[in-house]
N, C-alpha and C positions, 0 to 999 in steps of 0.2 A: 504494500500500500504506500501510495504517495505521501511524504512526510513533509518535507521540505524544499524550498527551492534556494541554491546558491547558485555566486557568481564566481566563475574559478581568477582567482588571484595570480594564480603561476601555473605554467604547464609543463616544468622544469623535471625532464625525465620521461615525459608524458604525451612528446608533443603530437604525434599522429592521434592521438586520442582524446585529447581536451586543447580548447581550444580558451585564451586569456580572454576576460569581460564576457563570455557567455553563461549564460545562466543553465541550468542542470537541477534536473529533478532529483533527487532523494531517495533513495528506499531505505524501511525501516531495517535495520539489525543492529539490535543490542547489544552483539556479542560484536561486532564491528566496531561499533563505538566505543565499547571499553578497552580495545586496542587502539582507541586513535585513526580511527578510520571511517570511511564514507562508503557507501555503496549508493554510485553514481549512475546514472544509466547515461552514457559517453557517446562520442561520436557515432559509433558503431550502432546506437541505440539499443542495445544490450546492458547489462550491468553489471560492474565490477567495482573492487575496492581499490579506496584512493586513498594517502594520507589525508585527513580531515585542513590541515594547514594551506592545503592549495586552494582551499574553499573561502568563501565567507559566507553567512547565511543573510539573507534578507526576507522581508516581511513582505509581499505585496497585498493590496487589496481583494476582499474574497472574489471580486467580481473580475478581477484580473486571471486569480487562482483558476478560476472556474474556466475561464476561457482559455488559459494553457493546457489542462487536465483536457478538455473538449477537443483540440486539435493535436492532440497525442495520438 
C-alpha cells in the first residue's frame, strides 16, 4: 500500500534508476525502515530498497494525493 511520496535528493550510486527532484511513491515495510531504508517503486516502476537519505519526504494535498495514486 501507498504510504508516502518523496523527492529523491541524490541519485548517487543509483543513477539508471532514480532520477534527482523526482518524486517517488512509497511502499510500506517496516522491517525496511528499521534498516534505514525505502522501498521505492523507481524508474523501472517496480520496487526496490533505497537508502532512506537519498529521499526527502513531502506532504502534498489529499486532492493532489488522489490524482497521482489515479494515474499510477
Amino acid at each position: 500500500m501507498l504510504n508516502n511520496i518523496v523527492v529523491c535528493r541524490s541519485n548517487a550510486g543509483y543513477a539508471a534508476s532514480l532520477e534527482p527532484r523526482k518524486l517517488y511513491a512509497v511502499l510500506d515495510d517496516p522491517a525496511a525502515s528499521g534498516q534505514g531504508l525505502l522501498r521505492v517503486i523507481d524508474e523501472s516502476g517496480e520496487d526496490y530498497l533505497y537508502p532512506a537519505d537519498l529521499f526527502v519526504p513531502i506532504q502534498l494535498p489529499e486532492e493532489t494525493r488522489k490524482a497521482l495514486r489515479l494515474a499510477a
